[in-house]
C-alpha positions in Angstrom: 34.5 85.4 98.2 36.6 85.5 95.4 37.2 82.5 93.1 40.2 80.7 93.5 41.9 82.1 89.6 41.2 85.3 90.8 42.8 85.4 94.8 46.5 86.2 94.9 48.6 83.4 95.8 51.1 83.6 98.9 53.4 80.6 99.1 54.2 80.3 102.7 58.2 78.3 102.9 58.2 77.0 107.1 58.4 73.6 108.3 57.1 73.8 111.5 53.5 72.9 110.8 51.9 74.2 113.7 53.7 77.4 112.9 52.3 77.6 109.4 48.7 76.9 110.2 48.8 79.6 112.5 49.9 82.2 110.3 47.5 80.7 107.5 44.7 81.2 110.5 46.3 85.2 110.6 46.0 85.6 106.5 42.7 84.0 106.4 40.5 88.1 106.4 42.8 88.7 103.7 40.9 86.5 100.8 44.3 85.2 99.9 45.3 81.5 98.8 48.2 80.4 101.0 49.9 77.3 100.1 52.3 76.2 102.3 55.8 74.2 102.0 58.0 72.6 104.3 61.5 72.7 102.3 63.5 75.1 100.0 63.1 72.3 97.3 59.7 72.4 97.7 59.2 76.0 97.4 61.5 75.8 94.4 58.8 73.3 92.5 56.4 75.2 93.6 57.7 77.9 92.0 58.2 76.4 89.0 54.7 75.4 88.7 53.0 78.3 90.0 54.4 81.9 89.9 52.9 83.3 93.5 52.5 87.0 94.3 54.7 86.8 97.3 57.0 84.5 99.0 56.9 84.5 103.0 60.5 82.7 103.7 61.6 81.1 106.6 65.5 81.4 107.1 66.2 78.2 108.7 64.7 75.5 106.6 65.6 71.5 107.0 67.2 71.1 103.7 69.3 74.3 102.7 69.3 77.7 103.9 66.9 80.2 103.0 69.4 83.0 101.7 70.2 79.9 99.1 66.1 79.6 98.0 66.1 83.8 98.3 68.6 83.2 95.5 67.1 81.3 93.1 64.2 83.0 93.1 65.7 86.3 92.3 67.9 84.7 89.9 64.9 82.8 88.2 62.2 84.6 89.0 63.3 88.0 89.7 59.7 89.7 90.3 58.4 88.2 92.9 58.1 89.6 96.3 59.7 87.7 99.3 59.4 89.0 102.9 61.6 87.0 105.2 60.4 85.8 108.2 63.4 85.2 111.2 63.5 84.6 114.8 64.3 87.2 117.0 68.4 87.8 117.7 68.9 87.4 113.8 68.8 90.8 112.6 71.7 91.0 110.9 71.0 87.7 108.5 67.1 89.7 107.9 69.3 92.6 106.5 71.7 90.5 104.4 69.0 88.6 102.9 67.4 92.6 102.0 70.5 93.1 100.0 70.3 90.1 98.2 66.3 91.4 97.0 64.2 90.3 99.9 61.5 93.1 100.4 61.0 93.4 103.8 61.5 90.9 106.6 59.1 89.7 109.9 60.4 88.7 113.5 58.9 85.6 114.7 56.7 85.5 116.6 55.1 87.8 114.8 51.2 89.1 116.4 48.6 88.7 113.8 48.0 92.1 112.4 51.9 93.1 111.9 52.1 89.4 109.6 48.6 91.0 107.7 50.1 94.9 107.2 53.4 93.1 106.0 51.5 91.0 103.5 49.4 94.1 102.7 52.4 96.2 102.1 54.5 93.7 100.0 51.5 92.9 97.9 50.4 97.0 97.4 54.4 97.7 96.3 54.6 94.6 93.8 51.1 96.0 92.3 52.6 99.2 92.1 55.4 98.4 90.6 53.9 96.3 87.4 51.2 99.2 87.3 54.3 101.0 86.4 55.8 98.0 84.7 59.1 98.6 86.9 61.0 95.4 87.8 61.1 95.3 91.1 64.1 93.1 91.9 65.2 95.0 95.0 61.6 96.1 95.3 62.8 99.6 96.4 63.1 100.7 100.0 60.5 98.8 102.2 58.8 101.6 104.4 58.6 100.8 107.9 54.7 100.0 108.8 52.5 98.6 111.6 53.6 97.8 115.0 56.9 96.3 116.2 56.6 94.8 120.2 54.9 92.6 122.3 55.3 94.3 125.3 51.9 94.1 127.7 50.5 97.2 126.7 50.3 96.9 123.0 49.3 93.0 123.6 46.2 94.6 125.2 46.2 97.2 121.6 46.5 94.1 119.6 43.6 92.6 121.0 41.4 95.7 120.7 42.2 95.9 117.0 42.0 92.2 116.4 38.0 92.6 117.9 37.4 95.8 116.3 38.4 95.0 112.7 35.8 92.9 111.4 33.3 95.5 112.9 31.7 99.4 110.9 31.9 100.6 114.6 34.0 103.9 115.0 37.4 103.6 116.1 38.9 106.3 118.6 42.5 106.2 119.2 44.3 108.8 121.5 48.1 108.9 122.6 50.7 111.2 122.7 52.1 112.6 119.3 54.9 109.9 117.7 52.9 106.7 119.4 51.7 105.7 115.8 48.0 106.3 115.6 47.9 106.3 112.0 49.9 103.1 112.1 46.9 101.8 114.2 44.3 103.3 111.8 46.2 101.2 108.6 46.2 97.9 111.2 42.5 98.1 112.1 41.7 98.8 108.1 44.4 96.0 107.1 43.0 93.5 109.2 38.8 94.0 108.3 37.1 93.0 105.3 37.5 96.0 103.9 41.4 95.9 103.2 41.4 95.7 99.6 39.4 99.4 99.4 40.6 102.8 99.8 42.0 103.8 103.2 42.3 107.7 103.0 44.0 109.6 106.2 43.5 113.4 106.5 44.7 115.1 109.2 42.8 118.1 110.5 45.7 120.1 112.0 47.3 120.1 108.7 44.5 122.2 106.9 43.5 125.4 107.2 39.9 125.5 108.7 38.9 127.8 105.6 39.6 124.7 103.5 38.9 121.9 105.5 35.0 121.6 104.0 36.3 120.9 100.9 39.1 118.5 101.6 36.6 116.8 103.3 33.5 116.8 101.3 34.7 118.0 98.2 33.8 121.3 95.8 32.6 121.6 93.0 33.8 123.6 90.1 33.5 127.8 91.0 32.2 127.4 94.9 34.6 129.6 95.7 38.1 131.5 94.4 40.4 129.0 93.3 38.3 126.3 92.9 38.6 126.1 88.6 37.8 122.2 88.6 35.2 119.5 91.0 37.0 117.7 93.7 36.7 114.7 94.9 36.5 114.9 99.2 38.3 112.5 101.1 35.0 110.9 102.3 34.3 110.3 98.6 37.7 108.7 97.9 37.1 106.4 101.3 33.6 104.9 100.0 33.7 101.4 100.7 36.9 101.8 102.2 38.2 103.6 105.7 38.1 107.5 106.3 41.1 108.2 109.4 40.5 111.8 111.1 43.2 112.6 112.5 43.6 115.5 115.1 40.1 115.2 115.5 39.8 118.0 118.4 41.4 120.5 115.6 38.3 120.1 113.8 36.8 123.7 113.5 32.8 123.4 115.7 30.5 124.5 112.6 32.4 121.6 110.5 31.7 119.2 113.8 28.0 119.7 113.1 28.1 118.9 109.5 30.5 115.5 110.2 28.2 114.0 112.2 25.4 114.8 110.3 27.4 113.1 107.7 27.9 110.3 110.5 24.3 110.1 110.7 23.0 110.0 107.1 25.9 109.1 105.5 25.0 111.7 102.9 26.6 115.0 102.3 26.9 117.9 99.7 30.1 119.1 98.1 31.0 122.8 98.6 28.8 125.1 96.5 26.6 121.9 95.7 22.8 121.6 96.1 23.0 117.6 95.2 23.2 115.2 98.4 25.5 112.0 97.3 25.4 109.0 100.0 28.8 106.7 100.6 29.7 104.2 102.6 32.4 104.8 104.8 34.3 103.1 108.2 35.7 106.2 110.8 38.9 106.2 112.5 39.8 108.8 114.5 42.5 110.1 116.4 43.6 112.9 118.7 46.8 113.8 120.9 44.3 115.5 123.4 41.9 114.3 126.1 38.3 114.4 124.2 36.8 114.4 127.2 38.0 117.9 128.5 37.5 118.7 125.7 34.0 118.5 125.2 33.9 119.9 128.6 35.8 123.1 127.6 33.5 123.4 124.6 35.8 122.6 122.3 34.4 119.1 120.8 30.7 118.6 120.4 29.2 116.2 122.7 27.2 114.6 120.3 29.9 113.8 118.2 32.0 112.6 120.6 29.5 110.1 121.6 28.9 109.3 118.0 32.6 108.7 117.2 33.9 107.3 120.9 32.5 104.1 120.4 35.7 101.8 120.8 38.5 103.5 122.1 42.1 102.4 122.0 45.0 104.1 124.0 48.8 104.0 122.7 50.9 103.5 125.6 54.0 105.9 124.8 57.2 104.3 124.3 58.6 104.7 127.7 55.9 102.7 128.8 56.4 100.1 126.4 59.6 98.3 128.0 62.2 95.9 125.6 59.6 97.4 122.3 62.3 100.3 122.3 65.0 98.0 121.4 63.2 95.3 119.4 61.5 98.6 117.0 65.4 99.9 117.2 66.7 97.1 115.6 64.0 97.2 112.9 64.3 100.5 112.3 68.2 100.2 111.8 68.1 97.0 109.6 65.3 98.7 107.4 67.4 102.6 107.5 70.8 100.5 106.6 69.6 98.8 103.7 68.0 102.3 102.6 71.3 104.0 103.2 73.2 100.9 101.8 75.2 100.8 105.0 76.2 97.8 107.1 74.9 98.8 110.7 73.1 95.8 112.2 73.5 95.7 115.9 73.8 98.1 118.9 76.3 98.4 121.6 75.6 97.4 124.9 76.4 100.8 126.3 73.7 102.4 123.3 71.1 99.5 124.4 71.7 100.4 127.9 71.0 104.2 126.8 67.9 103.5 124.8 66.7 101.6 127.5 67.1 104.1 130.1 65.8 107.3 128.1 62.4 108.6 128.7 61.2 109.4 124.6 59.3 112.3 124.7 58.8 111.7 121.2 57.9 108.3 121.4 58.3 106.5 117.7 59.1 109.1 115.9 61.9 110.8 117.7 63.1 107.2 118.1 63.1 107.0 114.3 64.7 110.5 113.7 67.9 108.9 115.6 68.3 106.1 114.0 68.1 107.7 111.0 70.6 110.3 112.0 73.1 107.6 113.4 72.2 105.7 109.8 73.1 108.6 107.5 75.9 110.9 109.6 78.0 107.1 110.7 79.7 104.1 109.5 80.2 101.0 110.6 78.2 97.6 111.7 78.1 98.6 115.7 76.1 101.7 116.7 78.5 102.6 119.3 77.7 105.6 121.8 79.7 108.4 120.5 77.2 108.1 117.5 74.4 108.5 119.2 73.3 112.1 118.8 72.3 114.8 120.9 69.9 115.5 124.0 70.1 111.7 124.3 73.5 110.4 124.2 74.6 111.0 127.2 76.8 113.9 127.0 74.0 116.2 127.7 72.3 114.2 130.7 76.0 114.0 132.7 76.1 117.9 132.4 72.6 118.1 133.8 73.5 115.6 136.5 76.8 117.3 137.5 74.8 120.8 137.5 72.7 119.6 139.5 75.4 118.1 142.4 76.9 120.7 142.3 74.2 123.2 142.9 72.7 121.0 145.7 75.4 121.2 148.2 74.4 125.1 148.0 71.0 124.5 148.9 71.2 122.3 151.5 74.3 120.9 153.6 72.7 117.6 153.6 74.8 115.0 151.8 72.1 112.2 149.7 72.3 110.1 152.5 70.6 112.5 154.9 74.1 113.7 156.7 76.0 116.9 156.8 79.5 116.5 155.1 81.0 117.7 158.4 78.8 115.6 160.4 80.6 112.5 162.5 78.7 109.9 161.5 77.4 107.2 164.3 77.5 103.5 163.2 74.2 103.0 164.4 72.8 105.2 162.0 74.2 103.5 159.0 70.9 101.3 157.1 72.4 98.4 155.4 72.0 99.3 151.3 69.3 97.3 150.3 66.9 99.5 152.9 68.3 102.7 151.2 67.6 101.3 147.9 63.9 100.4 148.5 63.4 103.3 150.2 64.7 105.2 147.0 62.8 103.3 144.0 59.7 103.3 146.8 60.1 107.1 146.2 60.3 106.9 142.8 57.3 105.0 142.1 55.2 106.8 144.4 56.3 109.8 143.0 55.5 108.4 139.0 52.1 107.4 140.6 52.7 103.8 140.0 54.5 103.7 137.0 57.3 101.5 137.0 58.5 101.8 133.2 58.6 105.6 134.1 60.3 105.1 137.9 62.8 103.0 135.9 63.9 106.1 133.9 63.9 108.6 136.9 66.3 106.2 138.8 68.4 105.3 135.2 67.8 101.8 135.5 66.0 99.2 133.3 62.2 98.6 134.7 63.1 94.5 134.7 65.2 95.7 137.5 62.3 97.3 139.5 60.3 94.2 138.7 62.7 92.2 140.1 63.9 93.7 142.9 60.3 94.3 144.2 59.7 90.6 143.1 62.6 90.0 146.2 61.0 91.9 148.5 57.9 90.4 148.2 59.0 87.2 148.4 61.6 88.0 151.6 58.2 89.3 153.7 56.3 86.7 152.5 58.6 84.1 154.1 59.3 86.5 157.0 55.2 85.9 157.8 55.8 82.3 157.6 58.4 81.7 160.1 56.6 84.0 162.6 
């Protein structure tokens, strides 16, 4: 452990105390000294006193208002760091206090590992910045990192990563393209003792498999055309520190055999090198595939699968993630505004209503692209609909829909309620509407296996509503039993 003159000081401004031990708790793998205050007058003394590497700031403090200690601090003490930390509905005040030179903000409550990779972040960009010996009153654009949500799903992620963090075992996270695997990789390496090393990410897809040796291991000078200088590999640059693989299953099979021999020993030679070196290095790896297939199609060696699928973690993809899609909407637009320097800061209830109800195929990062595409092309401080762009906004799913009525009637005379538009109808046969309707989402999820967030989508409804109308249901046979 370091000594206390050498840790970086966080000065924590809350004055719920239960509140601020808890997030102390979070920092603790972090080697940091947190000192915690109760008051903006406090945190001004402190100040004062004691310049500290970063300021977390609560909003809503007993004495004065946070934007007012935000303030003074960039008026007196321009350089230092302040990440804001505001309950949930209070977007628009996070990005305010941006403008005025806060570097990124925090919605409480906030899950341990997204309070650590905010940390992490702020302190990374202030050293950066005096490495550079920039002032960093505005701090630059805050990048958007680690995971927004607390939807079931990623609670059960969370978990995984809070457990697997302290460990060397070999992480092995798979979900669909856009779920944030690499995100996950930087929260697993953020929150273990090795946070203050290297993290180094290379993504096999992304190389040709003629060079992938070298990026990997290295090469040294004349192993092959091209190669005029020695290179540092990736798994050099990661000793100590954590080496992500990503796209794993790209990996070309003669390079498999080298990794895990490289798993095993920990040693390995640099292209056109007889010497062995030895590092010490944590794996994360990732893939968009099933490894299993495919190691059963011959595509992934067995042995290295076993070697490397030690503790697996799944992403859920965004449609399966529930009210996430709104609360990482609202992120991303306070965090693209104050990039932009526009003055967006809350959605319509027509575009929540949309986001809600759209499936993502992209997960994340086509949720990102939008928001970034509303951001830049739009003005305003309302997303409304007609700024939402295309496949999603609408326009192109009523075409589809009234396509699809309209070619219906040609298959089939049946109406959607079973009778023929000529057809007298008997009142007998009329089911009152709440029959038709749980027949209809019944359909649904049978027809989504069991996946309500999914069913939701099909139907164009919010899964809360699913929930709750089966929640009825349930509860109308259970009393049914009773009185019988």
């Amino acid at each position: 452990m370091e000594s206390s003159q050498n840790q970086r000081q966080v000065l924590m401004v809350e004055d719920t105390a239960s509140v601020a031990a808890l997030y102390k708790s979070y920092l603790n793998p972090l080697g940091l000294m947190v000192n915690i205050v109760g008051t903006g007058a406090d945190a001004l003394d402190f100040v004062k006193k004691t310049t500290p590497d970063l300021i977390l700031l609560d909003l809503r403090l007993p004495d004065m208002m946070g934007m007012d200690v935000l303030e003074a601090v960039r008026r007196d003490h321009g350089n230092i760091p302040v990440v804001i930390m505001t309950a949930h509905g209070s977007i628009d005040v996070a990005v305010e206090a941006m403008r005025q030179g806060a570097q990124d903000f925090l919605i409480k409550p906030c899950e341990a590992d997204r309070l650590r990779i905010t940390v992490n972040n702020a302190l990374k960009q202030e050293e950066k910045a005096a490495q550079e010996g920039q002032q960093s009153k505005q701090g630059g654009a805050p990048q958007y990192q680690g995971f927004i949500g607390n939807s079931l799903p990623m609670q059960a992620v969370y978990r995984v990563i809070e457990s697997a963090a302290s460990s060397k075992a070999t992480v092995f996270i798979t979900g669909e393209s856009g779920t944030g695997k690499e995100v996950c990789a930087e929260a697993i390496h953020a929150a273990s003792p090795r946070h203050n090393k290297s993290f180094v990410a290379l993504n096999c897809a992304a190389i040709p498999k003629e060079l992938i040796e070298s990026e990997l291991f290295g090469h040294v000078k004349g192993a092959f055309t091209g190669a005029s200088t020695e290179r540092q590999g990736a798994v050099e640059l990661a000793n100590n520190g954590t080496l992500f693989l990503d796209e794993l299953c790209e990996m070309d099979l003669d390079l498999q055999s080298k990794l895990l021999r490289f798993i095993q020993t920990g040693t390995y030679q640099k292209v056109g090198s007889s010497k062995t070196s030895k590092v010490d290095v944590r794996f994360v790896c990732a893939t968009n595939r099933n490894p299993w297939i495919e190691v059963q199609e011959g595509r992934f060696r067995e042995d290295l699968y076993y070697r490397l699928h030690v503790i697996p973690i799944s992403l859920p993809p965004l449609r399966d993630r529930g009210e996430d899609v709104i609360e990482i909407a609202h992120a991303l637009l306070a965090l693209m505004s104050v990039e932009e320097g526009k003055n967006f800061s809350r959605f319509s209830p027509e575009v929540v209503d949309l986001f809600q109800r759209h499936n993502w195929p992209g997960n994340v990062r086509e949720l990102q692209n939008v928001i970034r595409n509303i951001v830049v092309l739009n003005t305003g401080e309302e997303v409304a609909l007609e700024m939402v762009p295309p496949p999603i906004n609408g326009i192109g799913v009523e075409i589809a829909s009234s396509d699809k009525k309209i070619a219906e009637p040609q298959k089939s005379p049946a109406s959607e309620n079973g009778f023929s538009q000529n057809q007298k109808i008997d009142k007998s046969q009329i089911e009152p509407l709440w029959v038709v309707e749980k027949r209809a989402i019944q359909a649904a999820i049978d027809a989504c296996d069991g996946n309500i967030p999914r069913a939701a989508g099909l139907l164009e409804v919010s899964p809360s509503t699913i929930y709750r109308k089966l929640q009825t249901w349930q509860e109308a046979a259970g009393s049914d039993r009773e009185t019988k």
